[in-house]
N, C-alpha and C positions, 0 to 999 in steps of 0.2 A: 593359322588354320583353326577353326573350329570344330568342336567336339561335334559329329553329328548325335541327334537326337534320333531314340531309337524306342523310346516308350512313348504313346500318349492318353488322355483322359479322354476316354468315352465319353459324347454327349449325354448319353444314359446318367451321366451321375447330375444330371442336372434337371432329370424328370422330378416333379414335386410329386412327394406324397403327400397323406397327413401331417404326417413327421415335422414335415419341412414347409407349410403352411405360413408360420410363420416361427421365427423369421428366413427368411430366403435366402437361399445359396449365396455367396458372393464370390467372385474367382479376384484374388489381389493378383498384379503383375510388379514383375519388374527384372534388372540384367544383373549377371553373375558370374564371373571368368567366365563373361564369352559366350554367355549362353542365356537362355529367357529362364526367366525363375515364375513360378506360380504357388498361391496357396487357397486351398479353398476350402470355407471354412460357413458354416450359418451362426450369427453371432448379430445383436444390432448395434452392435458397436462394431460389426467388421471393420470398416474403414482405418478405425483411429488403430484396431488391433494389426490391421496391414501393415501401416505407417510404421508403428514401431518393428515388426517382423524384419520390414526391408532394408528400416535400418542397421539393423543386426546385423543381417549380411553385407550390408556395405563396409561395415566395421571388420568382417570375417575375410571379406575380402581385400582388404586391406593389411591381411597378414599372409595371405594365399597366393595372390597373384604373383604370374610369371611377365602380366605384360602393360602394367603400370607398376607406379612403384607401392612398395612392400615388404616386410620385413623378409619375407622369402627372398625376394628381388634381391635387397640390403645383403643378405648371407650370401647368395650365390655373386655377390659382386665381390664383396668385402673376405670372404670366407671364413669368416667370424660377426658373430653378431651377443654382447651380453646379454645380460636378463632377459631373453627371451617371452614374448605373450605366453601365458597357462596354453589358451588353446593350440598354439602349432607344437607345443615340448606334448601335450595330448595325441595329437594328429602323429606327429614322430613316434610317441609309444607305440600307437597305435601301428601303423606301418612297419615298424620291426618287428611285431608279432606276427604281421600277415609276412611278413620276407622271411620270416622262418619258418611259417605254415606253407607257404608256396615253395619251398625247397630252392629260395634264393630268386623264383621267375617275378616278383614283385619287386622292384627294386627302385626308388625314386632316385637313387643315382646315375641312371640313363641318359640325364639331362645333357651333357656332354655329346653323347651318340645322337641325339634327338636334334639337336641343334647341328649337327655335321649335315643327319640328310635332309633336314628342313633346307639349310642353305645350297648346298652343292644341286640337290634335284631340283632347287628354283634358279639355281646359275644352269641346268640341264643337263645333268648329267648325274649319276650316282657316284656316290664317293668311293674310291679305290682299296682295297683290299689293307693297304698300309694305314691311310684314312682311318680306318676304319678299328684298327690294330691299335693306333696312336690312342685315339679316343675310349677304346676300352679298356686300356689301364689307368684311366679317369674315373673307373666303374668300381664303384663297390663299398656294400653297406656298411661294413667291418671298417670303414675309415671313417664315421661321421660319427662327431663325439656330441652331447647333449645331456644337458641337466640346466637346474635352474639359476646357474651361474653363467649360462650362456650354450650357444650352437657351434661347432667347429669343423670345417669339413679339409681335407687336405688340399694341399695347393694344385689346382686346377679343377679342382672337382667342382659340380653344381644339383640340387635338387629340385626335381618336377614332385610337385603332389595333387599332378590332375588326374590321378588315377584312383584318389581317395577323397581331396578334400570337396569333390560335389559332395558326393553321399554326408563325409564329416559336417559340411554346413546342412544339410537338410537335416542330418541328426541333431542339431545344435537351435535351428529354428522349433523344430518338433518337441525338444525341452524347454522350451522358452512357453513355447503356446502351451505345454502340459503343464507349467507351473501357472499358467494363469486359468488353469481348470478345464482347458479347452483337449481334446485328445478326438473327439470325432472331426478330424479336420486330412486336409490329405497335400503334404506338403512337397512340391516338385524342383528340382533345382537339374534337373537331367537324371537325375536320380530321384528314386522318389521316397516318402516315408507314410503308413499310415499308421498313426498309434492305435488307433481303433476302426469303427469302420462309420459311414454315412450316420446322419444323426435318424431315417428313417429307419437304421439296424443291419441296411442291404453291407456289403463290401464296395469298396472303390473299383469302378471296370477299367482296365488297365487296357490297352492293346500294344500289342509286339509290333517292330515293323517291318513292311514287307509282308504283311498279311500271313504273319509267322503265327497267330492264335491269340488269344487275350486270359486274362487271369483278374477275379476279383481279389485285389488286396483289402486283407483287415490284419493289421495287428502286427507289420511285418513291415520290411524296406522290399523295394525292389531294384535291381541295377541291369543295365547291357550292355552288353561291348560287341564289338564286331572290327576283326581288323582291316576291311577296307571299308569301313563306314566314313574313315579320313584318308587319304591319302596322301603321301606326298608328291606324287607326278602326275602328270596330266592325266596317265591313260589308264590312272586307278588300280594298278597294280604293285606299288610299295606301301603298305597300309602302317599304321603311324605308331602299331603296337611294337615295338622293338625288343628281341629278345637277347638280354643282358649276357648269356651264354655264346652268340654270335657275333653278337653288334648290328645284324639284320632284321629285317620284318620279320614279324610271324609268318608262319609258312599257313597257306590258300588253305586251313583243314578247315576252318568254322567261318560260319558266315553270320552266324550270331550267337551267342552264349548270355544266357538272363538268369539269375540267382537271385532269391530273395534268404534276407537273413534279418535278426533282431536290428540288425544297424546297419543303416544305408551307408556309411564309410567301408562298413566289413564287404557287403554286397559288390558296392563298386570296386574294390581294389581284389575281390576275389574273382567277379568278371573280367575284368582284365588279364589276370595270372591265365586263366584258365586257356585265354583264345591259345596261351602258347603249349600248352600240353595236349598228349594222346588221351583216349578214356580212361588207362590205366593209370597216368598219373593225376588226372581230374580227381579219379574212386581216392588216392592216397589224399588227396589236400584236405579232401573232401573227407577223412577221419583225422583228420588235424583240425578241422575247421566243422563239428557236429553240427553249429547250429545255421551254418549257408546250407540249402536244397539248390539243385537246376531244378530251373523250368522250363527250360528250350535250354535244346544243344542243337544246332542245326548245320549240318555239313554242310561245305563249299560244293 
């Protein structure tokens, strides 16, 4: 199952000014865990600057994925992997600061839970209360060891990091094209990054979906999440956000939640947390976490 996509680019950012005259927009494509990547950037060398961007992420995904292989794949098979890549032992710091900041609801050790209702609700039925009991003492962050001697998770356990690593690769593309001078560019990988804004000066026009409002970003990432934007049963009612304290879907309160912050890794894995909290516990994360803002909170 794939992530549905829940921001898109406004045709507006491809209205020429003077600005942008020459040289002219260029939108690069390409795929990334499971989803369309995009970067759009005015440059005349866009093309050649594409080529290498995309490879970048092929490379990123190549440590990320859950569903080819990969050094993630590798750990959650193996439950050990040494010398671990720089950027996943990153990605892991990174994520234990946000499981700390989210009061434990961010947890990439769900992967156990995730794969119980992925399979049982495609054999048709939801998984049984015992199910469910078994799989979540599989759960939890305080057993996954890491440094750069290697990854270590206890026996049974498994790690998702699709709750972070879109946004982590869009940050990582977005330093790649700023070290080559480039920062008016607007980098999407389902997540999105703008280091700056249009090279005419405007912001990137963003839209929500569902005709939930739009946002010009400059300067900032933005992320969404929504717990039945995936589901796991037909009838769209077990949505694919699992919370780690149950072993269940998030419960029907948001139908979408969007945060922009300095870094599309922090955005996305902070939207996510969020679909499983009340307001009160959103206001607490959310002075753990100063530099994520909502920008939609939108009730079920």
């Amino acid at each position: 199952m794939n992530r549905r996509r829940f921001l898109s680019i406004s045709a507006a950012a491809f209205v020429a000014g003077p600005a942008l005259a020459a040289p002219a927009m260029t939108r690069i494509r390409g795929q990334a865990l499971g989803t369309g990547v995009q970067i759009l950037l005015a440059h005349p060398d866009a093309d050649a600057i594409g080529r290498r961007a995309l490879t970048e992420i092929a490379r990123l995904e190549a440590i990320f994925s859950l569903h080819r292989e990969s050094d993630l794949a590798r750990l959650n098979r193996a439950g050990h992997i040494p010398a671990p890549p720089p950027e996943l032992l990153d990605c892991l710091s990174l994520a234990a600061h946000l499981h700390q900041a989210t009061g434990g609801l961010f947890d990439p050790t769900i992967q156990p839970l995730w794969r119980l209702h992925a399979e049982r609700h495609a054999a048709g039925a939801p998984p049984t209360a015992a199910e469910i009991a078994a799989a979540r003492r599989l759960v939890g962050w305080e057993r996954v060891e890491f440094g750069t001697d290697g990854v270590r998770l206890a026996p049974g356990m498994a790690l998702t990091l699709n709750g972070i690593a879109q946004g982590y690769i869009a940050d990582r593309i977005a330093a790649l094209l700023g070290a080559e001078g480039l920062t008016d560019v607007l980098v999407d990988t389902g997540e999105l990054v703008a280091p700056g804004v249009q090279p005419d000066g405007r912001g990137w026009p963003v839209a929500l979906a569902g005709g939930q409002g739009s946002v010009m970003l400059r300067q900032a990432a933005l992320a969404s999440s929504a717990p039945l934007g995936t589901t796991f049963d037909a009838l769209g009612a077990a949505g694919h956000i699992l919370d780690p304290r149950m072993g269940t879907p998030a419960p029907a309160r948001w139908r979408l939640v969007s945060v922009t912050a300095p870094s599309a890794a922090v955005a996305d894995a902070a939207s996510t947390a969020f679909c499983l909290m009340d307001r009160q516990e959103i206001g607490q994360a959310l002075r753990a976490l100063p530099s994520c803002h909502i920008i939609a909170l939108r009730a079920a």
